[in-house]
N, C-alpha and C positions, 0 to 999 in steps of 0.2 A: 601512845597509840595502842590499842584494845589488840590484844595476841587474836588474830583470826583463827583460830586451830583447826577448826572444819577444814581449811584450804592445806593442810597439810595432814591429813586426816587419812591413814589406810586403815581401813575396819575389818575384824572377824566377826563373822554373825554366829552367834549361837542358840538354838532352840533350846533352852536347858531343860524341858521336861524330858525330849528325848534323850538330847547328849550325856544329859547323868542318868540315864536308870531310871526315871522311875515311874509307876504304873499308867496307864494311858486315863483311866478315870480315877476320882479323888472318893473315896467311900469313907471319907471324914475319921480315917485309923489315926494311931499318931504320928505326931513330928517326925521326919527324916532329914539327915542334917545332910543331905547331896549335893549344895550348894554347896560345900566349903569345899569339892573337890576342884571349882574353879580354878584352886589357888595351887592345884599339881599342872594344871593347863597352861600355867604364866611363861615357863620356860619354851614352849614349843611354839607358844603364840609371839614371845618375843624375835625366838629363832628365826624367825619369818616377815619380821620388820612390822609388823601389826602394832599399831600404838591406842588401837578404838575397840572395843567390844562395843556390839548391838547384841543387847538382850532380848530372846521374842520373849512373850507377855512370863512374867515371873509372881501374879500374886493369885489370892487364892480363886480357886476357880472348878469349875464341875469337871472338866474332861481338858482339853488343848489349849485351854489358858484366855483364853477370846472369849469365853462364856464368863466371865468377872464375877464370881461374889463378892468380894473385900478387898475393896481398893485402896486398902490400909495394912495389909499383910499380907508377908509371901506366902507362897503355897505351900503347906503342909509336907506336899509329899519332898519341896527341895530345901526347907527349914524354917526357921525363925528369922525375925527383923534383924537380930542381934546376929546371927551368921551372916545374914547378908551384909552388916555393915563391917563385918570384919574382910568380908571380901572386895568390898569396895576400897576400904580403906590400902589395904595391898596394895589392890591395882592403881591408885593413884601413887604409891608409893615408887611403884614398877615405871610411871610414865605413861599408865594408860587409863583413856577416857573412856567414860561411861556414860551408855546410850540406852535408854529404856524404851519398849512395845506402850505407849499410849493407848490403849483400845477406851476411846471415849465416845464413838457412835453408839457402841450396843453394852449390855450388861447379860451376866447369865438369867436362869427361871430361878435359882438361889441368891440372885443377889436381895439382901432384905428387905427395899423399900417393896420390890416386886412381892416379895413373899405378902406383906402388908396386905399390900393388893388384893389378892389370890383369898386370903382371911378376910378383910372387912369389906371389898368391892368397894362398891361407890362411900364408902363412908370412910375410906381410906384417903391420910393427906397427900399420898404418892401419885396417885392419879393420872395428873398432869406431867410427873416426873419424863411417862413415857408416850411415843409418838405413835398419836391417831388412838388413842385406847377409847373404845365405848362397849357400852353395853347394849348395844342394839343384834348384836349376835356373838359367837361363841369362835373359838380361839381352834387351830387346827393340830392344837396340843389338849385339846379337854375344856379350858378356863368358859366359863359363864360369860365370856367378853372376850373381844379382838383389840389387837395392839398392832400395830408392823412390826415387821422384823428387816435384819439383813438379811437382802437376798434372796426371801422365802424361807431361811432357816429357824425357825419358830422357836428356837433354846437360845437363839442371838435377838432379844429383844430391845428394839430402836429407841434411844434416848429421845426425849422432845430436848432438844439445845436452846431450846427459844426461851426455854423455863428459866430464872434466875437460878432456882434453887439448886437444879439438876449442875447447874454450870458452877454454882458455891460449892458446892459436893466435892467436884472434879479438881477445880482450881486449890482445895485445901487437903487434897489427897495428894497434887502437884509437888506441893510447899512441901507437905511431909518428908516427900519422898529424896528433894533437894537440900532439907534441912537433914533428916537422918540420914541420907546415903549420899550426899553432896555429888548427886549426879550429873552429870554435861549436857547431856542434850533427850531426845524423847523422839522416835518416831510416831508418826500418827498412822495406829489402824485406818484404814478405809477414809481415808482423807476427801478421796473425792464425795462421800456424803456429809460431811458435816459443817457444820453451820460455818460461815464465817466470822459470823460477828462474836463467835467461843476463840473460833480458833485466832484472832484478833486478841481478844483478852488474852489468853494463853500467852502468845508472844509476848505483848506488854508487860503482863503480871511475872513471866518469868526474868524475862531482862531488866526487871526491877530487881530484883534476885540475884540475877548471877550474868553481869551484861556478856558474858557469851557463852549463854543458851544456845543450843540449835538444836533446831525443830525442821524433821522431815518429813515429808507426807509420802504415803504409799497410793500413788497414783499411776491406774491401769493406761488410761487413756486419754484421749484431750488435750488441750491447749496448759502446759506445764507455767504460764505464765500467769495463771487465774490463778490460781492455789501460790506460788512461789513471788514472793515482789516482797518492799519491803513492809514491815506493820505486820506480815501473815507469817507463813515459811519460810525457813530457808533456802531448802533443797527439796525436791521429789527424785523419787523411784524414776532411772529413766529406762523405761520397759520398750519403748523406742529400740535403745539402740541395745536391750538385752537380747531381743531375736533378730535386728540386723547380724552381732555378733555371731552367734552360729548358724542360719541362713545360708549368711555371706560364703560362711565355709561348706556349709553342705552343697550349695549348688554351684563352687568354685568362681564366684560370682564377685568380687570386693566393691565392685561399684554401689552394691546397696547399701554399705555400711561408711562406705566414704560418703555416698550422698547424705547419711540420716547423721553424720557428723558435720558434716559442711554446714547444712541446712540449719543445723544449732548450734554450730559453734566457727561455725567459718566468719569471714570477713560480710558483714552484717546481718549473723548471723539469730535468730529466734529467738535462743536461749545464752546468748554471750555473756548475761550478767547473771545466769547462774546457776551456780556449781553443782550438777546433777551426781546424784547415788548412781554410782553404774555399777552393774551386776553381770555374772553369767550364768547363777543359779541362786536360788533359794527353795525356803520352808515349804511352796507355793510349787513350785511349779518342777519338773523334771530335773535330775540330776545335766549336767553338762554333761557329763559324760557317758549317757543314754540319750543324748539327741542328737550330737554328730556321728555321720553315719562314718565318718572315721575317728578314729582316738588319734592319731598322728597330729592333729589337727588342734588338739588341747592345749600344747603349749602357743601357741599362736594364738588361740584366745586369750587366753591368760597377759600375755604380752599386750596385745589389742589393749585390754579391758585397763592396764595399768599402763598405758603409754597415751591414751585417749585423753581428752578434758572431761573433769568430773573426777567423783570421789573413790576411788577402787575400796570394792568390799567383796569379800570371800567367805562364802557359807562352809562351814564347819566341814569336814570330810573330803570337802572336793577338791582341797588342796594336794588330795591323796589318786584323785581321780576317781574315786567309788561310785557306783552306777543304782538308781534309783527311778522309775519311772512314775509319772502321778496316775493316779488308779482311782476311779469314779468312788464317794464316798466316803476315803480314809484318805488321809498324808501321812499316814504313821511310819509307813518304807521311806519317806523323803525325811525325817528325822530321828534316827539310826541313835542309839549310843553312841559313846563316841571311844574308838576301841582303835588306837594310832599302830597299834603291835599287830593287830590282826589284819589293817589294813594295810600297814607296809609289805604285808608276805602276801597279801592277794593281788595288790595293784603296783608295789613295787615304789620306788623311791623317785624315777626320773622326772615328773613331772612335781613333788614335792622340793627337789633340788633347785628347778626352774623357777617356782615362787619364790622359795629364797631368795636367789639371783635377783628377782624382779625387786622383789622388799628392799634388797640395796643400794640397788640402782634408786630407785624412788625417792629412797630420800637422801641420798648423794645427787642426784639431780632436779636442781628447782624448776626446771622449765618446766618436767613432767609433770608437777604438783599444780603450777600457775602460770603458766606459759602460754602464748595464742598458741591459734592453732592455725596451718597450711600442708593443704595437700601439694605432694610433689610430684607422686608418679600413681600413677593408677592404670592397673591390665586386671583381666576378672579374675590373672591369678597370683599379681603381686602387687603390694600397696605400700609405699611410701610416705609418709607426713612428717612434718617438723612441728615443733613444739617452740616456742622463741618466747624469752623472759628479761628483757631486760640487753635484747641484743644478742643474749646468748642461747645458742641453739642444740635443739636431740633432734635424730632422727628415728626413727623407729619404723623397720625396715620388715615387710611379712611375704613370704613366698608357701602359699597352698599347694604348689603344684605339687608330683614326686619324683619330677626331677631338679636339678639345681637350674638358678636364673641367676641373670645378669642383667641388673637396672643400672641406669644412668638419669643423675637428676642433679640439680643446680646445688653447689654448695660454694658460701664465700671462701675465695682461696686466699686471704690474709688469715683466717682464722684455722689454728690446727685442732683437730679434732681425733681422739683417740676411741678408740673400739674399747667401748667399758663391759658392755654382754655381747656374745654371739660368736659362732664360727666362722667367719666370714672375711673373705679375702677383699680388700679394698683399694682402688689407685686414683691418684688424682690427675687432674689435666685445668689446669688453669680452676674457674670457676665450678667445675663440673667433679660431680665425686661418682666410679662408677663400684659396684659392690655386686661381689656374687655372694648367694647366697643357698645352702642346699635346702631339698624338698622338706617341705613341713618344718622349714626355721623359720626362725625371727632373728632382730640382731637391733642394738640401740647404738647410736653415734651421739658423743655431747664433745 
């Protein structure tokens, strides 16, 4: 039977242009070998139960890595092919999988065929490479001709997918990258734009390869079951239940985040068959811990996030609690170096201790990793669910308030169940398990 690894999968995300150091644009100086400080990372990233790296985009590129020149080499400023495969090679050694930033909607204004373009115009074979390009007017970047972009961002110019060629390009840039750096799986930039019938070969052409591929798509919005089924993706971004998650807290409200778990993962539920990326922060959007309006509150995300169904992933830093807000223009403040000594003396260790704790629990408990999912108790300021795998059950148990509670909710009383995380005082009564619990904890029952 095919190891499903995805379904036991905890991820750290890392932007490595910020995380190592190095400059925000690429002005083509030389090689910097910053890549290989991945390999001082392994110890703190095991510490923590993390068995997945997701790389944001790592090859060469103009500025943030999204703007792609050479989808055949890292980027300059973090080293050579040959660093990177030493650091791959590690991490498989270590026990952990490797996940790469796909960005195959758009390319950089350096990427070559584009350059082509730009030199010969219409007499160029690239042409067609990119999407809606004519010359019937002029580009809001200079060029004698208009292309689309993402978004409106005219340095992120839109692949035509429809092209064979553009799609051979991509699909043998794939190969490379799984034959040289025998990577696991790929997220997909901007998924909800791109073609299906690529993203269809993709799948196919990689599980020719390495039949467990996983392919995730970063999707805002929509119906996660277009993009995610079998033949396409695996999994998408579920940004869903990323601002239920703190919402829920800031307006001491849990019904909203029970409802937007139920709704896809409950008892016939939307998305039951699959396994969604669940987040509370990334590269993209606001640190966690600058959007609840209390910090108290942080370990109880955190718990949520790895006691939920779905794939628990943690962006680099926030496992420290470090505060970043997104700011019109730049994300450069939401992808920090990555400085573990300077953050433990500014934000301290307690909520770094709590991910531990969670990482072991996670994978000393299978329910949590693959288990249904029911709710047991829900008040807007404590939330109860079980997790059940095979007959055996977690509870995972969250009090917002700031003072202590005391739930009561159904537990089989043939079956004993031990307090593996949390403070929390617990008694049984027949069927019924009743558990206090103090302000801004959490607490798991298996």
């Amino acid at each position: 039977m095919l190891d499903n690894w995805n379904d036991n999968a905890l991820i750290y995300h890392i932007f490595p242009i910020g995380a190592l150091g190095a400059p925000r644009n690429n002005d083509g100086g030389p090689v910097e070998h910053r890549i290989l400080k991945i390999m001082d990372m392994i110890p703190h990233i095991k510490d923590l139960g993390f068995n997945t790296i997701l790389f944001a985009p790592i090859f060469e590129s103009e500025s943030h890595g999204y703007d792609t020149t050479d989808y055949m080499k890292i980027d300059r400023r973090l080293g050579t092919n040959e660093d990177f495969r030493i650091v791959c090679n590690k991490l498989h050694e270590e026990g952990i999988r490797i996940v790469l930033d796909g960005v195959f909607n758009h390319s950089g204004r350096k990427f070559a065929p584009f350059l082509d373009v730009k030199e010969k115009l219409q007499d160029s074979p690239y042409c067609d490479w990119f999407a809606n390009l004519n010359f019937g007017g002029s580009s809001p970047m200079g060029d004698p001709f208009w292309y689309e972009s993402w978004n409106g961002c005219y340095n992120l110019v839109k692949f035509n997918l429809a092209n064979w060629h553009v799609c051979d390009y991509l699909m043998e840039a794939v190969r490379m990258w799984i034959s040289e750096f025998d990577i696991d799986g790929l997220r997909l930039d901007a998924a909800d734009c791109l073609n299906m019938n690529f993203v269809e070969r993709l799948k196919s052409e990689t599980s020719e390869i390495k039949p467990d591929f996983w392919l995730m798509g970063e999707i805002i919005h929509g119906d996660y079951n277009r993009w995610a089924h079998p033949g396409a993706m695996d999994s998408v971004t579920n940004y869903e239940c990323f601002k239920g998650i703190w919402s829920s807290h800031n307006d001491k409200n849990y019904f909203e985040i029970a409802h937007s778990i139920n709704r896809q993962s409950g008892n016939g539920g939307i998305y039951s068959s699959i396994n969604l990326y669940t987040f509370v922060d990334n590269h993209d959007v606001s640190r966690l811990a600058s959007t609840l309006k209390d910090k108290n509150d942080l370990k109880n995300c955190y718990t949520l996030l790895y006691g939920m169904p779905g794939i628990p992933s943690v962006y680099y830093g926030s496992e420290y609690g470090i505060e970043a807000v997104k700011i019109e223009g730049s994300d450069d403040n939401l992808r920090p170096e990555f400085t573990p000594e300077a953050w433990e003396k500014e934000y301290g260790t307690e909520l770094l201790s709590h991910i531990r704790k969670l990482g072991k629990v996670y994978k000393e408990v299978p329910a949590l990793r693959r288990g249904g999912y029911c709710p047991m108790a829900i008040s807007n300021r404590q939330f109860v669910f079980a997790r059940d795998l095979d007959g055996k059950k977690a509870f995972v148990i969250l009090n917002c308030d700031d003072t202590d509670a005391t739930v009561t909710f159904h537990a089989e009383g043939s079956v004993k169940y031990d307090v593996i995380m949390g403070d929390i005082s617990v008694n049984r009564d027949g069927n019924n398990m009743t558990v206090t619990v103090k302000g801004h904890e959490s607490a798991v029952i298996a």
